[in-house]
C-alpha positions as CSV (number, residue, x, y, z in Angstrom):
1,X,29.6,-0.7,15.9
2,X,30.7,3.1,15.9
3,X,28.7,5.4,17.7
4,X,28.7,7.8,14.2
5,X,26.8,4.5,12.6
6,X,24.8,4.5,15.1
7,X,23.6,7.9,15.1
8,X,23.3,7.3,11.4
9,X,21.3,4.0,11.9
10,X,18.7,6.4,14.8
11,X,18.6,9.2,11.6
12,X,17.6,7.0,8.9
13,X,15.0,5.4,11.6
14,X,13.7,9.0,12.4
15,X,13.7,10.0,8.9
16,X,11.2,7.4,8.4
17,X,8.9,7.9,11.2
18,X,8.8,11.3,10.0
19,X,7.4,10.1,7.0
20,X,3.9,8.3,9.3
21,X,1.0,10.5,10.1
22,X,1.6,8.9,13.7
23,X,4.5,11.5,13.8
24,X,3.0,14.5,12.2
25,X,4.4,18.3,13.9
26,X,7.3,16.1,15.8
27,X,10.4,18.0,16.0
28,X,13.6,16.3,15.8
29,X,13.9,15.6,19.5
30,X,10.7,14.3,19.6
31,X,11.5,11.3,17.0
32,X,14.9,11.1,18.4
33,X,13.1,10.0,21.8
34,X,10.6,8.0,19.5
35,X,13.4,6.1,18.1
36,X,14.8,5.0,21.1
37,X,11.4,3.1,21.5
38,X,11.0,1.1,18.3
39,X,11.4,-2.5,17.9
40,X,12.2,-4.2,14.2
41,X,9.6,-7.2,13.4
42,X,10.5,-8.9,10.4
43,X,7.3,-11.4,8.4
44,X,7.8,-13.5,5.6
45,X,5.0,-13.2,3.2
46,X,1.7,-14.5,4.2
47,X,2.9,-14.7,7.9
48,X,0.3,-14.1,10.7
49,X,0.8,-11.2,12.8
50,X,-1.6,-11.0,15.3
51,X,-5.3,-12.7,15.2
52,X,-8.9,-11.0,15.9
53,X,-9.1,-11.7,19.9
54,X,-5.3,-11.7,20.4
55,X,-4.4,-9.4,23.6
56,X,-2.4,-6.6,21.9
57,X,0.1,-4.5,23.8
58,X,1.7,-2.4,20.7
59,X,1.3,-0.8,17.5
60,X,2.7,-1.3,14.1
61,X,4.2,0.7,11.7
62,X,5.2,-0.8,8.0
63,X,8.4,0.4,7.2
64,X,8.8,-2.0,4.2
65,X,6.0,-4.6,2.2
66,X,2.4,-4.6,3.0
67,X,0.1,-6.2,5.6
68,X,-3.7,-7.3,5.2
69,X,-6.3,-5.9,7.7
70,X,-9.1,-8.6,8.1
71,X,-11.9,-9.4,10.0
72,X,-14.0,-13.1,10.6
73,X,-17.6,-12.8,9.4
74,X,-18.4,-16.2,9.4
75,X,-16.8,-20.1,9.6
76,X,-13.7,-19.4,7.8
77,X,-14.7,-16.3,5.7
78,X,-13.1,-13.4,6.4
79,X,-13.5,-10.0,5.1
80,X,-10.4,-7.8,4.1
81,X,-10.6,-4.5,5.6
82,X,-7.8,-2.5,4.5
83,X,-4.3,-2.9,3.1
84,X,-1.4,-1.6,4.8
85,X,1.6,0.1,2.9
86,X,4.8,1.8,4.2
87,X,4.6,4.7,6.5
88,X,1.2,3.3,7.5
89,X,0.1,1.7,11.0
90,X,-2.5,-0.5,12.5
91,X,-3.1,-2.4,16.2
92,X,-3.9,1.1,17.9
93,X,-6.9,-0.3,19.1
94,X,-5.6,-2.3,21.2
95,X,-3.2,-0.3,22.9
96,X,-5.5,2.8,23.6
97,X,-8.3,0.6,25.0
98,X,-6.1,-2.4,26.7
99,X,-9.0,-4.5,24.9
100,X,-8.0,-7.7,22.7
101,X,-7.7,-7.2,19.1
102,X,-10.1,-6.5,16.7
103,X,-8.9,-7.5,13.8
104,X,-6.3,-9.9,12.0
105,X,-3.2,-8.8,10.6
106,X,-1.2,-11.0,7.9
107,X,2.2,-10.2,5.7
108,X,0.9,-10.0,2.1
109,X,4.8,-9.3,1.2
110,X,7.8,-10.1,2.8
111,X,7.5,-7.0,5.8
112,X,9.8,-4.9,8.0
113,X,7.2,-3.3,11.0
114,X,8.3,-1.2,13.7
115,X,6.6,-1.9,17.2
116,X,5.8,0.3,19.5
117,X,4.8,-1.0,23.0
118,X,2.1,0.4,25.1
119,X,4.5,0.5,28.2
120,X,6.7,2.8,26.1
121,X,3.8,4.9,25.0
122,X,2.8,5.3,28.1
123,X,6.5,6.2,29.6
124,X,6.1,9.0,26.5
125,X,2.9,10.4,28.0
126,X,4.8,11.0,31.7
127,X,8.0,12.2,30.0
128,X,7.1,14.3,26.9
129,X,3.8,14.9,27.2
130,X,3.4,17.4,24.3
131,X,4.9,14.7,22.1
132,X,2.3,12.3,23.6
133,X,-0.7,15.0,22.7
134,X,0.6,15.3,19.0
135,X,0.1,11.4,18.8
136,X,-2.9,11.2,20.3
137,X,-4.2,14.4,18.1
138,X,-2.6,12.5,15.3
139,X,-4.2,8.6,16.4
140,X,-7.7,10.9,16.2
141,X,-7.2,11.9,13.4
142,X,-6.7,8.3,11.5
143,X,-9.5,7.1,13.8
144,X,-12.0,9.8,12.4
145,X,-10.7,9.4,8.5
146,X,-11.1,5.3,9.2
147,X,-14.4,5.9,11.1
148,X,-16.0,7.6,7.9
149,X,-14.9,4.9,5.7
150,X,-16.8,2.4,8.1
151,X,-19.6,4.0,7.9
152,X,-19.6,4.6,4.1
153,X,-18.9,0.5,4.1
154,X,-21.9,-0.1,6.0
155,X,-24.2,2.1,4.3
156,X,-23.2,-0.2,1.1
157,X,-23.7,-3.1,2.6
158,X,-27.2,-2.1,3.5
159,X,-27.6,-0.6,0.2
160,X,-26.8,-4.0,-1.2
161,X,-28.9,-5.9,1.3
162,X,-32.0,-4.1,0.5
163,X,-31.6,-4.3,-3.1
164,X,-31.0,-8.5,-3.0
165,X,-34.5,-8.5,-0.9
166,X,-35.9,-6.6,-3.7
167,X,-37.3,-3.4,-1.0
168,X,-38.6,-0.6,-3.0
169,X,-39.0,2.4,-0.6
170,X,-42.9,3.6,-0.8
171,X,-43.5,6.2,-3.0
């Protein structure tokens, strides 16, 4: 391999982190540095990822396909929290906190992710720390946005709770 398809394999790469909110405000040395972190992961379609409980040490990106989001709520039920497409990511949890996963993950599609390891993160924070800030402003951000959606999701759920018991509010 060239070192021109290289470089042209590293700018397709940072073109499409570009396109994840993980990356928003990076310049183009910043995802050039980004780049040299990322790892390929290829799943077939319904593939597992990672389980709820699982001790995570990166993050995901989609590049291609779409992943499921899913938590256990009971026996073998489980509860579908979110879809993943392209330019989303998910398993942030776990590298923030160092605390097993929350969640499952599973290939709906056939996938192409990009990892990110904590290690590498972290190497980020020492080594381009304003590049580090923007993706921790950015992580807040998607925490906050999937925070309200939680609690909108509860609210319904008690909502529907209270209406199977048949509560009426006193008037």
């Amino acid at each position: 391999m060239t070192d021109t398809s290289v470089s042209q394999r590293d700018q397709g790469l940072a073109s499409r982190l570009a396109g994840c909110s993980l990356f928003a405000y990076f310049t183009a040395d910043e995802l050039g540095r980004v780049v040299s972190m990322v790892h390929t992961r290829r799943f077939g379609k319904g593939d597992f990822i990672f389980g709820e409980g699982d001790v995570g040490k990166e993050l995901y990106i989609v590049e291609e396909g779409n992943v499921a989001i899913s938590k256990a709520i009971k026996d073998n039920l489980e509860q579908v929290l979110a879809h993943m497409g392209p330019g989303d990511y998910f398993g942030e949890m776990a590298v923030i906190e160092n605390i097993p996963r929350t969640a499952s993950a599973s290939a709906e599609t056939d996938c192409s992710l990009l990892s990110i390891a904590e290690a590498d993160i972290m190497r980020l924070m020492e080594d381009e720390p304003r590049a580090a800030a923007k993706i921790m402003f950015n992580l807040m951000k998607t925490m906050s946005a999937r925070l309200q959606a939680t609690n909108e999701q509860l609210r319904e759920a008690v909502r529907w709770g209270l209406e199977a018991t048949g509560y009426q509010p006193e008037e």
